[in-house]
C-alpha positions in Angstrom: 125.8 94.6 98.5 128.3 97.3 99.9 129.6 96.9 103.2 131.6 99.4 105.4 135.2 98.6 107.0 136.3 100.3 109.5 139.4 100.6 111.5 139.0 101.6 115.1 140.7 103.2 118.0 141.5 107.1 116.2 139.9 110.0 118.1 138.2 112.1 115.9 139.1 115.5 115.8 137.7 118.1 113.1 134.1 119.5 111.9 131.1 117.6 110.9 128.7 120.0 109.0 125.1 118.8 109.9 122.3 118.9 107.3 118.9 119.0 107.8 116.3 117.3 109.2 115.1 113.8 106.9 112.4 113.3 109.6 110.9 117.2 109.0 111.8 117.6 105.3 109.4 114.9 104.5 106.2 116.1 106.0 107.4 119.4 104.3 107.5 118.0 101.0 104.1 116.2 101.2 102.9 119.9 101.9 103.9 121.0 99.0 99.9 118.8 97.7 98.5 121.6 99.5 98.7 124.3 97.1 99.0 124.7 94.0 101.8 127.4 94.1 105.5 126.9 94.6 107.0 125.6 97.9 110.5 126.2 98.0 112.3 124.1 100.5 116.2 124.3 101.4 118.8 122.6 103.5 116.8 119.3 102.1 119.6 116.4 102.7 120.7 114.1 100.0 119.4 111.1 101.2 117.2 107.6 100.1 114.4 109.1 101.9 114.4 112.2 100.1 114.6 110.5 96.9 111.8 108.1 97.4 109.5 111.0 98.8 110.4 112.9 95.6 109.4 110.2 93.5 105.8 109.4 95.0 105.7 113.5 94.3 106.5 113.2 91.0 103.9 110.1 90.6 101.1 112.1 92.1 101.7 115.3 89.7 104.1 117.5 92.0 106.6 119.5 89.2 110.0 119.3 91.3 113.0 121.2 90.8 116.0 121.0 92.1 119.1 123.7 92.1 122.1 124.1 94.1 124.0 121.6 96.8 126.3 123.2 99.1 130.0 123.0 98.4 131.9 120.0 99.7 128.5 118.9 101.4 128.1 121.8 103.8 125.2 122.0 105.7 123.3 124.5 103.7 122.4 121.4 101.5 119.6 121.2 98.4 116.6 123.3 97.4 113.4 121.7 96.0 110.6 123.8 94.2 107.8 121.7 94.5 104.9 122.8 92.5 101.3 121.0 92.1 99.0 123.1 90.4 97.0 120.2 89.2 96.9 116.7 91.0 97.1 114.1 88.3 96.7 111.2 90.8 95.5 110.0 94.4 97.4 107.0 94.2 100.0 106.3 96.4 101.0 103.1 95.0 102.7 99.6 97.0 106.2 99.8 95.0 106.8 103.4 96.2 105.1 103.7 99.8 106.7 100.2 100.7 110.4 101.9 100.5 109.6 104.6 103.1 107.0 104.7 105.5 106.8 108.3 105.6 105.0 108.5 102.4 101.9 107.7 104.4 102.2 111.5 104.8 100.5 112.2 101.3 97.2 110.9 102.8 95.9 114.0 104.7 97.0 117.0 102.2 95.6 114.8 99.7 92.2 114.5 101.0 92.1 117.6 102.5 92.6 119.4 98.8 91.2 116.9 96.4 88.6 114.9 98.2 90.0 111.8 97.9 93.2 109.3 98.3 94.3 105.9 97.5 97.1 105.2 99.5 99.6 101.3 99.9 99.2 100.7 103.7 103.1 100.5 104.5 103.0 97.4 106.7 105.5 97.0 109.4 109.3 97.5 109.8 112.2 96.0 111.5 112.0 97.9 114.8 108.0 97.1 115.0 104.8 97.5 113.3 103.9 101.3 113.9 100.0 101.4 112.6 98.6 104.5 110.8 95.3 103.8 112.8 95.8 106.8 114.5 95.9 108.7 111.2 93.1 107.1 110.4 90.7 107.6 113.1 91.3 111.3 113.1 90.4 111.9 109.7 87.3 110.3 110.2 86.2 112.4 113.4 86.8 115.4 110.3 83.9 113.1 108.4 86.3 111.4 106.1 85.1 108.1 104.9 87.9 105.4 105.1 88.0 102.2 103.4 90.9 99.4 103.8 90.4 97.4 100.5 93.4 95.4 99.1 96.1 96.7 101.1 94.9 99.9 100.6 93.7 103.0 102.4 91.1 104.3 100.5 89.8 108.0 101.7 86.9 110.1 100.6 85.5 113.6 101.4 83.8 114.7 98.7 82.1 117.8 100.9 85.5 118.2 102.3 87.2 117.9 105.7 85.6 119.4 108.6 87.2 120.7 111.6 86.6 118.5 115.1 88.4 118.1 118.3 90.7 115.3 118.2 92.6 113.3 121.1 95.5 111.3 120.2 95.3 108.1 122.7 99.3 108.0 122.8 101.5 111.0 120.7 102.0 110.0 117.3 104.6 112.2 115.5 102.9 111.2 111.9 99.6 111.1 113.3 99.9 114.7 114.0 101.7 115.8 111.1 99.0 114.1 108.8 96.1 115.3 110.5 98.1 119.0 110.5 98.2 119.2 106.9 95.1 117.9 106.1 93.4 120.9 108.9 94.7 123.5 107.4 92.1 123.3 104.7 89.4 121.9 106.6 86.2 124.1 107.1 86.1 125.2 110.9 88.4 125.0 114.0 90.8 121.7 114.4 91.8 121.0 117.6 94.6 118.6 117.7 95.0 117.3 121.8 98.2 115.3 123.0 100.0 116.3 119.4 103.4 115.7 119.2 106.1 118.1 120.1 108.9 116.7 118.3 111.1 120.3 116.4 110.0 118.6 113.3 106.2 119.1 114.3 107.4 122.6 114.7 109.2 122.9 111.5 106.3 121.6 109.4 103.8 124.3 111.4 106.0 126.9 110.8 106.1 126.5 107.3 102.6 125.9 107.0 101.8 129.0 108.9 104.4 130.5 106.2 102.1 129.2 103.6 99.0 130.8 105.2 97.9 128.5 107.4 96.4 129.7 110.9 97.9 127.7 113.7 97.9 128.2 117.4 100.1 126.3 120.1 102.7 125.5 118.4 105.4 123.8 120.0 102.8 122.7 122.6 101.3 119.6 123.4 97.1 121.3 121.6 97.5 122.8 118.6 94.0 124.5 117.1 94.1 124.9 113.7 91.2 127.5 111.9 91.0 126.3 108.3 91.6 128.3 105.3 90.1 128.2 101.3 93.4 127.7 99.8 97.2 127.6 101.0 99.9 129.5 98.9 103.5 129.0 98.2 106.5 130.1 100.6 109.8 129.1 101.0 111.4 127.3 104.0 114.5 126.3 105.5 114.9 122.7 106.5 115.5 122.6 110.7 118.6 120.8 111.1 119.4 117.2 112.3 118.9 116.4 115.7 119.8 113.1 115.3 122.2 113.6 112.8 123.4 116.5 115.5 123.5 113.1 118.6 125.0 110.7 116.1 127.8 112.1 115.6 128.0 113.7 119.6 128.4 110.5 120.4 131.3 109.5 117.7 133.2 112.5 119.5 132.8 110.8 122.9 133.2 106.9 121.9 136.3 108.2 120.7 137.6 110.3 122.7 137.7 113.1 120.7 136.8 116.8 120.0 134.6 117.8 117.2 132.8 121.0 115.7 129.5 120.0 114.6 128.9 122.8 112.4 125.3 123.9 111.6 123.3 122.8 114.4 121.9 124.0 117.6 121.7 122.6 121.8 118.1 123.2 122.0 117.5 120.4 119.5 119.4 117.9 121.6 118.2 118.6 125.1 117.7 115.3 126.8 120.2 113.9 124.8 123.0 116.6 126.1 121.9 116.3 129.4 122.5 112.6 129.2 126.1 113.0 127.5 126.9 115.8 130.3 126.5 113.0 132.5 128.1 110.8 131.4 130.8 113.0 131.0 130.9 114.1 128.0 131.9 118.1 127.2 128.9 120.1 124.9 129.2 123.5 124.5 127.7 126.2 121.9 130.2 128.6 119.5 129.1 130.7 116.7 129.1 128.0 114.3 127.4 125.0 115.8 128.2 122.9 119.1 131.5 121.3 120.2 131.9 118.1 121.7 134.5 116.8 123.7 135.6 114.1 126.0 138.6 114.7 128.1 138.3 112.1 130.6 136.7 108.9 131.4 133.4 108.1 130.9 130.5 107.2 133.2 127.6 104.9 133.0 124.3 107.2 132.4 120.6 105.2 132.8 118.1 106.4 130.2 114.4 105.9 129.0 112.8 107.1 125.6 110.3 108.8 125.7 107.9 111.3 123.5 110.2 114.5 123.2 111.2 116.5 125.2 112.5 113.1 126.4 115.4 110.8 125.1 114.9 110.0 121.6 114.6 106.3 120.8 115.9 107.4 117.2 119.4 107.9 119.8 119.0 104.6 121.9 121.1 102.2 120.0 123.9 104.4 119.6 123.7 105.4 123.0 123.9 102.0 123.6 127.2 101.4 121.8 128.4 104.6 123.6 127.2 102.9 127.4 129.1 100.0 126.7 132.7 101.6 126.2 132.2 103.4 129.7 133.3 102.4 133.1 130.3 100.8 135.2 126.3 99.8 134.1 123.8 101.3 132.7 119.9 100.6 132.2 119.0 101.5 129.1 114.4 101.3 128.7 112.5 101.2 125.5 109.3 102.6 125.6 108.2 103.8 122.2 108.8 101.0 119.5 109.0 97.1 120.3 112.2 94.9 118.5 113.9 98.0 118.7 117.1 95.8 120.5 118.1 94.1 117.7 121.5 95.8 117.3 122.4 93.7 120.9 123.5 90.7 119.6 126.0 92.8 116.9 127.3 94.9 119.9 127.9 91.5 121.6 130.0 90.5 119.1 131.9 93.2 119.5 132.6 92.6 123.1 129.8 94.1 124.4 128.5 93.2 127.9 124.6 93.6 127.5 121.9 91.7 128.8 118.4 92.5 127.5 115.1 91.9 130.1 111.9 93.0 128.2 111.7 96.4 127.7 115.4 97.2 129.1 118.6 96.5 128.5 121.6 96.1 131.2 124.6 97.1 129.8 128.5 97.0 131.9 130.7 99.1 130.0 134.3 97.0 128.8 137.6 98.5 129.0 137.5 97.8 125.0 135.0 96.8 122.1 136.9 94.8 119.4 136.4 94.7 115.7 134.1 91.9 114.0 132.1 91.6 111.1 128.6 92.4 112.0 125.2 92.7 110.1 123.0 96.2 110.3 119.0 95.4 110.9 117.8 99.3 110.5 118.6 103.0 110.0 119.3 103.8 113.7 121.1 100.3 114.5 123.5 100.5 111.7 125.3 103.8 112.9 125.5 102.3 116.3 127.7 99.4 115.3 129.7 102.5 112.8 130.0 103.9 116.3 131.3 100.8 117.7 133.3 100.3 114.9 135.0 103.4 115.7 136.1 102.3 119.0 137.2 99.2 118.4 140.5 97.7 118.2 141.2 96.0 115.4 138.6 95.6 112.1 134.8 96.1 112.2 133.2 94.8 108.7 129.1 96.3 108.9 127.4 94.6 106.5 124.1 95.5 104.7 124.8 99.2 105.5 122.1 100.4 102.9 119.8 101.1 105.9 122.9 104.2 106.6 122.0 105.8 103.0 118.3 106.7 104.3 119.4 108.6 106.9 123.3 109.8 107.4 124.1 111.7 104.1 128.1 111.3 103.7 128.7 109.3 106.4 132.3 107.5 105.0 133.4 111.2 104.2 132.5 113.8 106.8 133.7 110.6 109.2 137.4 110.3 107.6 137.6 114.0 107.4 138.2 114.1 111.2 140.6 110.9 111.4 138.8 107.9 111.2 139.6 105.2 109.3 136.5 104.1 107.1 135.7 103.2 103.9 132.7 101.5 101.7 133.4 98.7 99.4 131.2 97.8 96.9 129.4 94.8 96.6 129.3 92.9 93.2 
């Protein structure tokens, strides 16, 4: 299994090209079971997630095509044309849903356009269980029949989806982008209430609109949706990475460096900046992307995640590593996923001075984390202790860094680009 060693204590200094978004090009590509035309997506990252997504595709009858990567990995990334002019099967099965939960996404265009769908429940995850119940209930309220039957969902609308008012109890960012899809072929007016507000809600109703879709409210908290006879093809460009964009914010300040991060846009990080700018930390927009800086010391910042426009809990563990390296205490509160702390006791080995209570963490920043061989427990966690790693004195050894691949395309390289020492060593 491949680990990643890293050598701390080198500001970085240099650009970062930022691709797009993983967490909006996926809804995007389950879109593409809308129509039976062409939808051409670029700036798609080359990522795990991507390729597990593609795959289900494939499985369900999608035609895929792939040209181009930009040069050297810059942030204009790949395009897919996705084309399903016939869908040669419902079934999401087990061995491909389990890899990502996302693919839970192929539920509502699938319904919505073929009256049916047989998708593996995904189960739980290391950061919590997440239910799709939410999904579930709303495509019942547009007279779906649903059926939970061996592990999986079974759905049925033979006389199609039909429009409804819907109210999400708490804001589910899949939940809307399911029920999204699957109204933009229902018959009558969808009206979606407490939807998500995340850019990559956006993104996917943008290109959806693009498609032919009739949406109203978007970027807004109700989105009504009038439902059309058929979708058509369109071509998109990917939003870029916001936490991507965060991630690697954060490497600049743990480090004490300055970095172009080329490709990517301040309105995307809001909270997130104004948390940095507290902290100290130096953001500013140029022509080509944001620059971040940190000059001088840096200051303990509390924080709570919350539903954007608040702080991202996709940005709370690295956060976290970034709290710990600066001068005084912090409360850091997790309000959106459960066992989303497990990258604490790796950040203690490190030198880290966090206590958790419940939902909250108390972390006093030390004058220095030092290197140690830790082990990665998901996506979000790993680049925290990369972060870490970066700041450290001495060696940091990460360990089951596979969790990386599904969401930071390049890492090793667009990282040692701008000074750090890092490298990936294959396991046997």
């Amino acid at each position: 299994m491949d680990r990643i060693v890293i050598r701390g204590g080198k500001p970085l200094h240099g650009t970062i090209p930022i691709g797009g978004a993983k967490n909006a090009a996926l809804p995007l590509m389950a879109a593409a079971l809308l129509t039976d035309e062409t939808l051409s997506l670029s700036n798609l990252p080359h990522l795990a997630d991507i390729s597990s997504m593609a795959n289900l595709l494939v499985e369900l009858g999608v035609d895929l095509g792939m040209n181009g990567h930009a040069p050297n990995g810059g942030h204009a990334g790949r395009t897919f044309d996705l084309g399903c002019p016939n869908i040669k099967s419902t079934t999401a099965p087990y061995d491909l849903v389990r890899k990502m939960r996302a693919s839970v996404l192929v539920l509502g265009p699938l319904v919505a356009r073929h009256g049916v769908a047989r998708v593996s429940l995904p189960g739980g995850c290391a950061i919590g269980t997440r239910p799709v119940d939410l999904h579930l209930t709303a495509l019942e309220q547009m007279g779906a029949e649903i059926e939970l039957t061996q592990g999986y969902i079974e759905a049925r609308a033979p006389q199609g989806l039909k429009g409804g008012k819907i109210m999400f109890p708490v804001v589910t960012v899949g939940g809307t982008e399911n029920i999204l899809m699957a109204a933009t072929l229902a018959e009558g007016e969808t009206v979606l209430g407490n939807a998500a507000r995340e850019p990559e809600v956006i993104d996917l109703a943008e290109c959806l609109v693009a498609m032919g879709a009739k949406i109203d409210g978007i970027g807004t908290d109700t989105l009504r949706i009038q439902g059309v006879d058929s979708l058509h093809g369109a071509h998109h460009t990917v939003v870029p990475d916001r936490i991507e964009t965060g991630s690697y914010a954060i490497a600049a300040a743990i480090t004490g460096g300055n970095l172009l991060l080329e490709g990517t846009r301040l309105d995307l990080i809001g909270s997130l900046a104004d948390t940095l700018r507290k902290a100290g930390v130096e953001i500013t927009e140029e022509s080509g992307g944001l620059r971040v800086a940190r000059m001088n010391g840096l200051h303990g910042v509390d924080m709570m995640t919350e539903p954007y426009p608040g702080f991202p809990t996709d940005m709370q563990a690295q956060a976290m590593a970034l709290m710990a390296t600066a001068e005084g205490a912090s409360m850091i509160t997790e309000t959106i996923f459960e066992n989303r702390f497990m990258h604490v006791p790796e950040l203690c080995r490190m030198g880290a001075d966090i206590n958790v209570h419940g939902a909250s963490a108390i972390v006093r920043g030390v004058g220095q984390l030092s290197g140690a061989p830790v082990m990665a427990t998901d996506l979000r966690a790993s680049m925290s202790l990369v972060l870490a790693g970066l700041a450290a004195g001495g060696e940091t050894e990460i360990n089951r860094v596979y969790h990386l691949d599904r969401g930071y395309e390049r890492l090793e390289d667009k990282l040692s680009a701008c000074g750090a020492l890092i490298e990936r060593v294959k396991g046997a």
